[in-house]
C-alpha positions as CSV (number, residue, x, y, z in Angstrom):
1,X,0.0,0.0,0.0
2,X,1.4,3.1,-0.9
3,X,-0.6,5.7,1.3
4,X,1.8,5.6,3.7
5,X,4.8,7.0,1.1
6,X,2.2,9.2,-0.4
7,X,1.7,10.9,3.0
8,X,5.3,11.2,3.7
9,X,6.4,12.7,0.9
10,X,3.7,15.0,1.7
11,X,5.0,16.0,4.6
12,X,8.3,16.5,3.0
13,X,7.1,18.6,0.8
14,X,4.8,20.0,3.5
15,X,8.1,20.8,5.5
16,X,10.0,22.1,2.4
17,X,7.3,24.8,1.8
18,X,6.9,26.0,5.7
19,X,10.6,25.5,5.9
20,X,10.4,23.5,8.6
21,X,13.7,21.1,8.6
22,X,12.3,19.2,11.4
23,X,9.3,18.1,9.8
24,X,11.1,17.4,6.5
25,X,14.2,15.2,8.2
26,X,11.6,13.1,10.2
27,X,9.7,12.4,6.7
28,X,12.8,11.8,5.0
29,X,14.0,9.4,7.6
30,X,10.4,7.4,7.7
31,X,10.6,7.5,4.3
32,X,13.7,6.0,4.0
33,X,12.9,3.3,6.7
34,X,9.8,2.3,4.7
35,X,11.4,2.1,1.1
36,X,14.4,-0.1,2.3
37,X,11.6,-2.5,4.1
38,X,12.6,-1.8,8.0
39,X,8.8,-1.3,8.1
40,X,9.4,-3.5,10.9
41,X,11.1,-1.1,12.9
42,X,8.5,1.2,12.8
43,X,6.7,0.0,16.2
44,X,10.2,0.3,17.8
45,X,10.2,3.9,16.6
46,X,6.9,5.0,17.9
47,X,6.9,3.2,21.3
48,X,10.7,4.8,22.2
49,X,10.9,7.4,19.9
50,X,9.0,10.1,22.3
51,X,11.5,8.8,24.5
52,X,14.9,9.0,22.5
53,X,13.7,12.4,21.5
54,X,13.0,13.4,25.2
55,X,16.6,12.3,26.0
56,X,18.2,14.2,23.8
57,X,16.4,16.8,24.4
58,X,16.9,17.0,27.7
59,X,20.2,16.6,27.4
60,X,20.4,19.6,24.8
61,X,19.3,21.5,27.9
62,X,21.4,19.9,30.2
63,X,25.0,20.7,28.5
64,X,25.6,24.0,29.8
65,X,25.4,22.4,33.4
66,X,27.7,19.8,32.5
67,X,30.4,22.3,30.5
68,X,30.3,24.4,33.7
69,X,28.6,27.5,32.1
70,X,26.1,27.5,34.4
71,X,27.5,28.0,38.2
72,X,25.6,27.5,41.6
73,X,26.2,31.4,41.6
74,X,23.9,31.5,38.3
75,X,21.3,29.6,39.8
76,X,20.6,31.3,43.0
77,X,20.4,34.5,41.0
78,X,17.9,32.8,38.7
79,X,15.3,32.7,41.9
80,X,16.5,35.9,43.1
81,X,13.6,37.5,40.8
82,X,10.2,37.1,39.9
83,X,10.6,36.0,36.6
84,X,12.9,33.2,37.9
85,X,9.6,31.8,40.1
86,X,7.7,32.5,36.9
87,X,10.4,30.1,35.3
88,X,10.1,27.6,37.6
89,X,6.0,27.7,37.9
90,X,6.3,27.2,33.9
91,X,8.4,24.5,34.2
92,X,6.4,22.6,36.6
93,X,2.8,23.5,34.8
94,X,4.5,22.1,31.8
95,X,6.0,19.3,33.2
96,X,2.1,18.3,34.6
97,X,0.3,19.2,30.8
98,X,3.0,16.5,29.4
99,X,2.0,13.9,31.7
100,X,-1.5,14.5,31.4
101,X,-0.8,14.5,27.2
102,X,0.7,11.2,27.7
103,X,-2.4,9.6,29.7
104,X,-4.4,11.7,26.6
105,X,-2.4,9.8,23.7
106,X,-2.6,6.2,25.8
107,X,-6.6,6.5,26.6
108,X,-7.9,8.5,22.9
109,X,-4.7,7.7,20.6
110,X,-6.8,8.8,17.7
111,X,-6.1,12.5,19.2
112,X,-2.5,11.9,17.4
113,X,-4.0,12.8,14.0
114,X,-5.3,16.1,15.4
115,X,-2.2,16.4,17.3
116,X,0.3,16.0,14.4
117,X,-1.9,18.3,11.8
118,X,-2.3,20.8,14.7
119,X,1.5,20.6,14.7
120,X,2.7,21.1,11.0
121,X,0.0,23.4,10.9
122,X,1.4,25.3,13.9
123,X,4.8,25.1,12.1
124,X,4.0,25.9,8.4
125,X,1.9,29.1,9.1
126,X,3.1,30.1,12.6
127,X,6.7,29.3,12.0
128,X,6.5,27.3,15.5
129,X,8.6,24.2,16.4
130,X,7.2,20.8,16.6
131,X,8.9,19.8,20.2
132,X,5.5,19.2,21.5
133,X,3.3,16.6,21.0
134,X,3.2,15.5,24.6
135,X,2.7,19.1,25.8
136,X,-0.2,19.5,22.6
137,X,-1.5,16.3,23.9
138,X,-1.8,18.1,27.7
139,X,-3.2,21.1,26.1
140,X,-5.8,18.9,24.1
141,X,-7.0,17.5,27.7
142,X,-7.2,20.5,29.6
143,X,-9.6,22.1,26.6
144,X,-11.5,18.9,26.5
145,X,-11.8,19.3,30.6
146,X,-12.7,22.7,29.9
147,X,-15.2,22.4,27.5
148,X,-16.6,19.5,28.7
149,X,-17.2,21.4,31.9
150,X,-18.6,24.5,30.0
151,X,-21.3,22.3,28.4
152,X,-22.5,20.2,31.8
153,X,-21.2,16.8,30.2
């Protein structure tokens, strides 16, 4: 069946348009697993791949820490000010929204579809970055929550 390719190559060209690099690398690379038949690696891919991608990017954010840019001097002058407790507070909101995305994706997967055209939309016209789709998932489940509660259901 070819939809799959046909929707990949979409998105590459999708990506190549919004100029979105992620987008297109992630289509090329699918791409490339399907055409040399690793389809079987697929599953793999989707069960760690949040994972892997977590990891690295977590440790993206960890390397000034470990090349000693950031001193223990730097971060008691981070919660010194306001904006450094706003930091924080955003960090553990969003920390929450991802775990509540992930409970979202395991109990209504179907919300992916949504998620991942919410997501090259979000990058192709709003020139965002698709990092997200545990915190779109969380997102998705507070609105549901919220509208949910707004109509008495």
């Amino acid at each position: 069946m070819l939809y799959g390719e046909i929707v990949l190559v979409a998105l590459i060209v999708i990506g190549l348009i919004g100029r979105s690099s992620i987008i297109t690398t992630a289509a090329c690379l699918l791409l490339i697993v399907k055409l040399t038949h690793l389809d079987r690696y697929l599953p793999v891919i989707e069960r760690r791949g949040i994972e892997l991608g977590l990891l690295f990017l977590t440790l993206a954010v960890l390397v000034p820490f470990a090349a000693g840019r950031i001193q223990p001097k730097d971060i008691i002058d981070a919660f010194s000010g306001w904006v450094g407790w706003v930091a924080l507070l955003g960090g553990a909101i969003g920390a929450f929204l991802n775990s509540r995305g992930l409970d979202t994706l395991k109990s209504d997967p179907q919300l992916i579809v949504g998620i991942v055209i919410g997501s090259i939309v979000g990058v192709v016209l709003l020139r965002g970055i698709p990092v997200g789709p545990l915190m779109a998932a969380g997102i998705t489940a507070v609105l549901v929550k919220l509208v949910q509660l707004l109509a008495g259901k």
